[in-house]
N, C-alpha and C positions, 0 to 999 in steps of 0.2 A: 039762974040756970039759962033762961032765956036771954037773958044781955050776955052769956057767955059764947050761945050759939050763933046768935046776930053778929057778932062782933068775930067769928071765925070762919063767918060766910064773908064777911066783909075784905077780910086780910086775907080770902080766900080769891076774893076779886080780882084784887090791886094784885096779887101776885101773878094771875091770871093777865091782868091789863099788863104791868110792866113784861112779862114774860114777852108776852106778843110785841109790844113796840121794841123792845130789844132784838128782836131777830127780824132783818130785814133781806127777802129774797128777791134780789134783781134780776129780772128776763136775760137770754140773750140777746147778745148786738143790741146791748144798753149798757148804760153809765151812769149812778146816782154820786151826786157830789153832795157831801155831808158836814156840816158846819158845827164847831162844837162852840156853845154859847156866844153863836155870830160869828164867827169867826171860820178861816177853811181848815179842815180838819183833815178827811180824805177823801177818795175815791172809790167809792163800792164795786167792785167786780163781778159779774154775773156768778150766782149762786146766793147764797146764803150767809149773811155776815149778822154779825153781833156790835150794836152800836148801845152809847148809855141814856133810858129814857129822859124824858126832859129836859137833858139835858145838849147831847146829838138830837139833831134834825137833817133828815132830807131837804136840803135846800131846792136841788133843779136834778132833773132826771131827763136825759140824752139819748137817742138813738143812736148809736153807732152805723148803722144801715146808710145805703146812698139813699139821697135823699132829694129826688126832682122839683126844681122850683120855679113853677111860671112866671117868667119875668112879665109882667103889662105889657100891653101893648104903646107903644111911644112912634110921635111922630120926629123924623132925623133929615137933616138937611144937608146932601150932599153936596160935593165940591162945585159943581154947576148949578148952586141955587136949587134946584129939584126936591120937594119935600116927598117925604116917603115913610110910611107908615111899618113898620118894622116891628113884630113878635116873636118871643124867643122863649126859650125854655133851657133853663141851669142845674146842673147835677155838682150838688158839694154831700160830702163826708167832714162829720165831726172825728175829728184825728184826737184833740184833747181836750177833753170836758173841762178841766178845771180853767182852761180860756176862754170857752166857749162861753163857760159862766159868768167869768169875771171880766173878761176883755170888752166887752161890748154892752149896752144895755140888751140891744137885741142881735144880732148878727144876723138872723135873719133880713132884716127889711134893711140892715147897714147891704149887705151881697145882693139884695136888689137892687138898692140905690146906685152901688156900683158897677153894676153891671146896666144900668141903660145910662147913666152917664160917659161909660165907656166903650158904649154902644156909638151914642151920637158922636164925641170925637173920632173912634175908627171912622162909621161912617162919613163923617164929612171932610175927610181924608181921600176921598173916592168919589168917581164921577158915576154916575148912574150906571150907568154900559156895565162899570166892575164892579158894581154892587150884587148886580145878579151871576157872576161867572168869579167872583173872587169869595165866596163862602167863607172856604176851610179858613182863608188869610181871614177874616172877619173876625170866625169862631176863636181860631188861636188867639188873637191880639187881644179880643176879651178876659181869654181867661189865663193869658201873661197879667194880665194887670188886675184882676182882682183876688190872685192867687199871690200873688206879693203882697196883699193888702189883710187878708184873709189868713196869713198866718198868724198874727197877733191877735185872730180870736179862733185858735184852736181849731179852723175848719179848712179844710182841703177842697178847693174847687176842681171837681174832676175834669169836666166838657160844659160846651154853650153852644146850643143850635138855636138857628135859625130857624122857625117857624115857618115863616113870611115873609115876604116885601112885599107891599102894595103900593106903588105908583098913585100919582092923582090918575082920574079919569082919561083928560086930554091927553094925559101925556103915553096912558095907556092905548088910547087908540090911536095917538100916532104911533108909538111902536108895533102896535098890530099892522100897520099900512106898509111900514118899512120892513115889517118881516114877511107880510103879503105883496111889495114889490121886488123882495129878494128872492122870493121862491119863484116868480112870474123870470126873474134876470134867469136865474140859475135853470128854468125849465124851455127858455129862446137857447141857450147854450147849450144845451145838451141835445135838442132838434137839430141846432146848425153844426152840433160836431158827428149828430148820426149821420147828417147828408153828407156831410163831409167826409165822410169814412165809407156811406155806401157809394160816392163817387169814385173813393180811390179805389175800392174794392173791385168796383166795374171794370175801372182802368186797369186794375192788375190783372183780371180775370180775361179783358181781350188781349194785353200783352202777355200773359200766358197761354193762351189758345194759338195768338197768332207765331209765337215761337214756335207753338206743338206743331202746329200744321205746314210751318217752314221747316221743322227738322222730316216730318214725315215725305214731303214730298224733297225735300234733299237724301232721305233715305231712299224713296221710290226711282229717284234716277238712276245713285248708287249702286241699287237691286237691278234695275234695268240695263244701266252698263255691264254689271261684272255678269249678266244673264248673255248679251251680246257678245261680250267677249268669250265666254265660256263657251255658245256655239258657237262663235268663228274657229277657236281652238279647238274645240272636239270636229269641225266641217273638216280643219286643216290637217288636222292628224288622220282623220279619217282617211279624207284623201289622198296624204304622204301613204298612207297604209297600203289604200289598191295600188297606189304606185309601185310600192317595192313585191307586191304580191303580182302584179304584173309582170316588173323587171323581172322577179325570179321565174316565172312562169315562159317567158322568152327565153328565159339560159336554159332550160331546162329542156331536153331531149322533144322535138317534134314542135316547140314552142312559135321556131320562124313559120311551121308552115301553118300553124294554128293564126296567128297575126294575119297571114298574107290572105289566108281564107277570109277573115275578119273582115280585112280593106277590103275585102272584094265582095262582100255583102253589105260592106257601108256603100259605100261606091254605086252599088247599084239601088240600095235606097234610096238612097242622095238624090240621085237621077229620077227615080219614080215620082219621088214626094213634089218634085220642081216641076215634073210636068201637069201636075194635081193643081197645083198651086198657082204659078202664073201664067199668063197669055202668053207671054213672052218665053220661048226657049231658046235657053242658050248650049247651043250643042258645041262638044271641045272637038277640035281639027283631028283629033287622033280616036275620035270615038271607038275606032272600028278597032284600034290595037288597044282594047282594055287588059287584054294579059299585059301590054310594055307598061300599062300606068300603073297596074299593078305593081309590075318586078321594080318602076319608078319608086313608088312608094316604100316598098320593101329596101330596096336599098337604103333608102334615109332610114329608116328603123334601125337597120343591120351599121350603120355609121354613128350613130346616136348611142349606141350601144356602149360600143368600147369608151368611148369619152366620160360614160356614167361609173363606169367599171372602175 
């Protein structure tokens, strides 16, 4: 009874064991490749699959995931001789496992090897200067050429960046000198084009001025003349005005005897103011008939008349 129980604990086992190695649960963004007595059999797909014990085996099991790969650091010798120390970093995806598996012993360290050998031919392709300004061209020609290569083990090289360059020493500090006598070139230029500019600005700013103050006093004369002429013509009308307010004032009823009283109060100012004034008198031969210089004068008014008329 006891060997019967022992012996149904035992088959109780082995069913237990084979149960479990038969049911294989793969992760996601994973790939187990399955060999059936050595041989490839399939490809397990994430979830849960049934393979036959001891007989299937999990050969190699695959990340599907990108997967970053530090390339070493190598030193690369450009087109002018120049060594240069160079670090990178490679991103591939396994595309198909069952290559990944078979194509390569490792594919791994096969995509390093090719990518710094493919390193130093780009770079020595290239003269220092574009080593540091020609990147992207760098990174692409990497990973044209390792991705042609890298088909045949199932992985897909995504990108390859550049890390680093590092220069030797020497050549480091001469380029710091040339970049510190190019900022000294580039800071005398920018001095001698501010003078330059606040010269011409000066220049522009007195031949602005001196036009301003040649139009204003060309406007000041302008103003001055058309002011000149403006009282001469208002002087001129004015005085056409008492003229013809006089004329009329003459035709007009009592006007001759209004004039002749007039000359005869000028007349004897005339007289007064002259003898005020200088030593010298000049007395006219007819003083004493000032009514005939009178009626003299009158007359020329009374003749002056009609010729206006």
């Amino acid at each position: 009874m006891d060997g019967i129980l022992i012996l149904g604990v035992v088959i109780l086992i082995l069913v237990i064991v084979v149960a479990a190695k038969s049911v294989k649960v793969v992760p996601q963004q994973h790939a187990w490749v399955v060999e059936r007595l050595g041989k490839y059999h399939e490809t397990l797909a994430p979830g849960a699959s049934l393979v036959i014990p001891f007989i299937d085996r999990v050969a190699y099991k695959h990340v599907l995931k990108e997967i970053p790969l530090d390339v070493p650091s190598q030193v690369c010798i450009t087109r002018d001789n120049t060594q240069l120390q160079v670090d990178g970093i490679l991103y591939f995806q396994v595309t198909d496992p069952m290559r990944a598996s078979y194509g390569s012993s490792n594919f791994v360290v096969a995509i390093t090897q090719l990518a710094q050998t493919t390193l130093r031919s780009v770079i020595g392709k290239l003269e220092l200067d574009k080593t540091f300004e020609e990147r992207d061209v760098i990174n692409h020609s990497v990973v044209s050429a390792i991705d042609q290569s890298a088909m045949n083990w199932g992985v897909k090289v995504l990108r390859y960046e550049i890390k680093d360059l590092t220069p030797p020493k020497e050549i480091l500090h001469a380029m710091q000198a040339q970049i510190t006598a190019e900022r000294e070139k580039r800071a005398l230029i920018a001095a001698s084009e501010g003078r330059r500019q606040e010269q011409i600005n000066i220049a522009t700013g007195e031949r602005e001025a001196s036009i301003a103050r040649s139009e204003g006093e060309k406007q000041a004369v302008i103003n001055k003349a058309q002011g000149e002429a403006a009282s001469v013509l208002a002087i001129a009308e004015a005085t056409a005005s008492a003229i013809r307010q006089v004329a009329a004032a003459i035709q007009a009823p009592g006007g001759m005897d209004a004039v002749s009283l007039k000359v005869a109060e000028r007349y004897v100012d005339a007289f007064g103011n002259l003898a005020k004034t200088n030593n010298s008198i000049i007395v006219p031969a007819n003083l004493a008939d000032i009514s005939g210089l009178i009626a003299a004068a009158m007359q020329v008014v009374k003749s002056q008349a009609p010729s206006r008329a």
